[in-house]
C-alpha positions as CSV (number, residue, x, y, z in Angstrom):
1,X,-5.1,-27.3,9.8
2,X,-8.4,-26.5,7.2
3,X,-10.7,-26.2,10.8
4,X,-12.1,-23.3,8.7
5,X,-13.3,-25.2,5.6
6,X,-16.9,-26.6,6.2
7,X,-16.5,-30.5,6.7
8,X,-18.6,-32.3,4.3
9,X,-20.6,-34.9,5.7
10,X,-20.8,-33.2,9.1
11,X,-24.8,-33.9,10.3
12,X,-25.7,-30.7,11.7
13,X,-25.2,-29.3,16.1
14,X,-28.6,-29.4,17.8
15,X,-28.7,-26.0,18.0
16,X,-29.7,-25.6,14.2
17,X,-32.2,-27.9,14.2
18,X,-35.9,-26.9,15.0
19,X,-39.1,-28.1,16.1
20,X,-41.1,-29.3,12.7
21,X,-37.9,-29.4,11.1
22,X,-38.3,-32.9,8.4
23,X,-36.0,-34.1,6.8
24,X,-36.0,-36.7,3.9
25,X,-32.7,-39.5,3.2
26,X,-32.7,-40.9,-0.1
27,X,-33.9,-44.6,-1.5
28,X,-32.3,-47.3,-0.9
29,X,-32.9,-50.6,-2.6
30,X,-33.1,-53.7,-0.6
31,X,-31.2,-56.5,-2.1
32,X,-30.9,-60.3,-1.7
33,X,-27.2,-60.1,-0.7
34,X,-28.5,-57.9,2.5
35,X,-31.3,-60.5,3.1
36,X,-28.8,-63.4,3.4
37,X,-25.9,-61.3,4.7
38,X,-28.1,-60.4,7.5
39,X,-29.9,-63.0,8.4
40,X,-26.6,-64.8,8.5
41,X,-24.9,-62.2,10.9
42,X,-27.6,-61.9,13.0
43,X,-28.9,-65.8,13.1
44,X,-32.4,-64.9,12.0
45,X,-33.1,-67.7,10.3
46,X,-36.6,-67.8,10.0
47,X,-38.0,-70.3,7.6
48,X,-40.1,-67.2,6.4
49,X,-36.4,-65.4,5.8
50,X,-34.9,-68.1,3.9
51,X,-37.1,-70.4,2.6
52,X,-38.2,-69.1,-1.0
53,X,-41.4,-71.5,-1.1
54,X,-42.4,-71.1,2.3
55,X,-46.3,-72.0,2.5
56,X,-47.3,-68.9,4.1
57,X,-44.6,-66.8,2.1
58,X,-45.7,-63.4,1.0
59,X,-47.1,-62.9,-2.6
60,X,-45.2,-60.5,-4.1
61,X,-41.9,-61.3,-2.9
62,X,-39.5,-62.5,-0.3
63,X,-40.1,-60.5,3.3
64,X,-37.3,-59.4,5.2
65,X,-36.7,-58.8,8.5
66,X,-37.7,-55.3,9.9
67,X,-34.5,-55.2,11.6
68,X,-33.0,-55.0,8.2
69,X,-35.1,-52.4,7.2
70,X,-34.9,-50.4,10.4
71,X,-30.8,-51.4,10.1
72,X,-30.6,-49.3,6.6
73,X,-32.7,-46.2,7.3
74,X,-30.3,-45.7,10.9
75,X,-27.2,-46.4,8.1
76,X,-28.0,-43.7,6.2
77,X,-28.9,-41.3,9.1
78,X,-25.8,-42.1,10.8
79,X,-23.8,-41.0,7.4
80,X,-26.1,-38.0,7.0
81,X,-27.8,-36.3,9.7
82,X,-25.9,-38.0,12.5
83,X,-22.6,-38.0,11.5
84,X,-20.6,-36.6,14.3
85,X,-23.0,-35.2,15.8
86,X,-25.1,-38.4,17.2
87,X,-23.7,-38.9,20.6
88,X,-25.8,-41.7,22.1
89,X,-29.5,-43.3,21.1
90,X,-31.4,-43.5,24.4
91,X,-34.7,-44.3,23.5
92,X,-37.2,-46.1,20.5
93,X,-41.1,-46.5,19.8
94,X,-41.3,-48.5,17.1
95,X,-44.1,-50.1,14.7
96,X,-44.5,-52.4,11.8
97,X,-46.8,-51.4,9.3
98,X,-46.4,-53.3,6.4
99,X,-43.7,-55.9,4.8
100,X,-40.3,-54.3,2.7
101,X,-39.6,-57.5,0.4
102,X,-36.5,-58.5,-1.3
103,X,-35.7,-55.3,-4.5
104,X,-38.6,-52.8,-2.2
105,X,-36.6,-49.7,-2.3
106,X,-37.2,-47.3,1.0
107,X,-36.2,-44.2,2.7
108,X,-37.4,-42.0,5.4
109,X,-39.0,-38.9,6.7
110,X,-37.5,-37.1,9.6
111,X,-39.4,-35.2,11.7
112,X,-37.7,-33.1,14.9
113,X,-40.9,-33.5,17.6
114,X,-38.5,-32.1,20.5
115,X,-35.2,-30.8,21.5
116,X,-34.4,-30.4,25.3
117,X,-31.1,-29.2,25.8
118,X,-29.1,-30.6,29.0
119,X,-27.0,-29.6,31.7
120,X,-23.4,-30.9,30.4
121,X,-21.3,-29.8,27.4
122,X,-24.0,-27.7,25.1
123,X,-25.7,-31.6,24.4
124,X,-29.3,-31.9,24.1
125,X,-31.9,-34.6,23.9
126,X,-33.4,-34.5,20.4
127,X,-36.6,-36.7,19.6
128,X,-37.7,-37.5,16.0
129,X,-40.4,-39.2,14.4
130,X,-38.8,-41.3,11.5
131,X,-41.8,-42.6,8.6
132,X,-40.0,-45.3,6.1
133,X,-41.9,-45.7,3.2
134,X,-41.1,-48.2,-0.2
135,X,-41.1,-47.2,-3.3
136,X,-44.6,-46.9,-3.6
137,X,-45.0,-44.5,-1.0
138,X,-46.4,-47.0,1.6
139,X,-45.6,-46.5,4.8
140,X,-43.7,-49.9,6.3
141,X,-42.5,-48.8,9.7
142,X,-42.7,-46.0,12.5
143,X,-40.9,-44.8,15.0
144,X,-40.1,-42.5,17.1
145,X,-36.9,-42.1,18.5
146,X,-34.4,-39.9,21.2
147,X,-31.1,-39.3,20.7
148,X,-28.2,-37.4,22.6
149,X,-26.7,-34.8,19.7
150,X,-23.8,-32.5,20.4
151,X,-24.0,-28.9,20.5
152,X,-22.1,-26.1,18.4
153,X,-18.2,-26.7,19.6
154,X,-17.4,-23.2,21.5
């Protein structure tokens, strides 16, 4: 019932995505309640993490890890352009360029670098670059990723 009416939310089939193709999510601010919630689920509990007056803390702010940062930018891809669509991730480059501290707000640049449709069931291998910056327009991390997305239902 309502398969006609376009489902909001839906990221979109392979097939409509193209080589060059970018894509950008929106901000996302970083908050203390993420720092402690994830370090706490995820037992990284380094005294860098969650020591406040660590000696060799950060001016500027408290760091987090970049597996909170890479965490968020993934959340929002998987509620945007991923969202029943994203069938499998097979396959990450990643680098650290710079710290995201505690109140940093970031987001991403998608870039499609390659699509190479498979054998089974209309899927394809799709590989993006993803650049997160902060608020400042710094780039903090890299990476490059391939995912298996699903094709146009027939």
């Amino acid at each position: 019932m309502h398969n006609e009416i376009p489902l909001l939310g839906q990221g979109p089939f392979w097939q409509a995505l193209d080589v060059g193709q970018r894509f950008r999510t929106f901000r996302r601010t970083v908050t203390e309640a993420d720092l402690v919630n994830f370090i706490g689920a995820t037992g990284q509990t380094e005294v860098i993490f969650i020591d406040a007056d660590f000696p060799g803390a950060i001016k500027g702010g408290r760091p987090v890890p970049s597996a909170l940062t890479y965490s968020l930018i993934e959340g929002i891809l998987m509620q945007t352009l991923l969202q029943n669509v994203g069938l499998a991730l097979l396959e990450l480059h990643q680098v650290i360029k710079a710290p995201v501290l505690v109140n940093d707000s970031v987001y991403a640049v998608v870039e499609i670098t390659d699509i190479r449709p498979t054998s089974k069931s209309g899927r394809a291998v799709v590989t993006q670059q993803v650049t997160v910056f902060n608020q400042n327009a710094v780039t903090v991390m890299e990476y490059s990723v391939k995912r298996l997305l699903a094709g146009q239902p027939a």
